[in-house]
N, C-alpha and C positions, 0 to 999 in steps of 0.2 A: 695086045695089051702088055707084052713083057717091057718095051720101054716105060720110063718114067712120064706119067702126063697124062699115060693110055687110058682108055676105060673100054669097057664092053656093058652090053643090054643081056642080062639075062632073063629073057621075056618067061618061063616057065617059074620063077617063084614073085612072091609079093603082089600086091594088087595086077601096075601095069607093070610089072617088072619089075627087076633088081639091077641098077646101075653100080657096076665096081670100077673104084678109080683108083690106079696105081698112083702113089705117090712120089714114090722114089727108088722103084724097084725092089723092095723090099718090105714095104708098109701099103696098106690098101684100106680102104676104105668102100662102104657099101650103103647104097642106098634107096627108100621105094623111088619108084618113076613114076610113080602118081603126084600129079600138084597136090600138094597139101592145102593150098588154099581156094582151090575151085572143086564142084563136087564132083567126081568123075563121071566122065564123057568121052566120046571120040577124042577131042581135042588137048584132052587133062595129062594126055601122057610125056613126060618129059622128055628133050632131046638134048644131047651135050654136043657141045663144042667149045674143045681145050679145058678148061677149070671150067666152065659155066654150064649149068643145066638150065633151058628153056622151056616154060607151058607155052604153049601153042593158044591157050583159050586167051588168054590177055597180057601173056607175052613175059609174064613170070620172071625174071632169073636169079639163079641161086647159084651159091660159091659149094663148089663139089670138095672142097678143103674143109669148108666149115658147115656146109648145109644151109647157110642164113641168105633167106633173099634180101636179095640186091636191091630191088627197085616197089619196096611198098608203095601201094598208092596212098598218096594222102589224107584221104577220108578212112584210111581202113583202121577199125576200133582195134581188131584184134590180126597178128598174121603171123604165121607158123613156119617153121625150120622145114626143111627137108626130113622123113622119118630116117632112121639112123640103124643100120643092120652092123652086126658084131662079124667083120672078119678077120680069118686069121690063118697063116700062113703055117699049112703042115707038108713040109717036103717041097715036091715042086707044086703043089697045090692052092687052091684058095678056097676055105671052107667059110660059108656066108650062114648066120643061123642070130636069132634073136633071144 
């Protein structure tokens, strides 16, 4: 994850995890790996690849820059961002907390 683009899963905090995604080497961002818009299940957990995080339950995808899904389905009245964790850069570290 130390290049620009990276991210890693860190399965031990947040629902299904905590996905952190570098952004430019220097700036990060953090966020749950639970679909926000299916209710969790085996399948609700999100997977990344490059900038997009994907649910696996109906195939989700969301922008890991800005948290907003990509692909609402058309009939959905109401749909939700990715949840949004505060990180932030102490030393060589990434400190993720809400």
């Amino acid at each position: 994850m130390k290049l620009a683009g990276g991210s890693v899963l860190i399965s031990q905090l947040g629902h299904k995890g905590v996905i952190v995604y570098n952004i430019n080497g220097n700036t990060f961002l953090a966020w749950e790996a639970s679909c926000p818009n299916h209710a969790p299940s085996s399948c609700s957990q999100i997977q990344v690849s490059d900038f997009i995080a994907e649910c696996s339950c109906e195939e989700y995808q969301y922008n890991l820059l800005t948290g907003q899904l990509l692909n609402p389905p058309a009939d959905a009245e109401t749909e939700y961002p990715l949840l949004f964790y505060r990180a932030e850069v102490r030393g060589n570290s990434v400190v993720v907390s809400n």
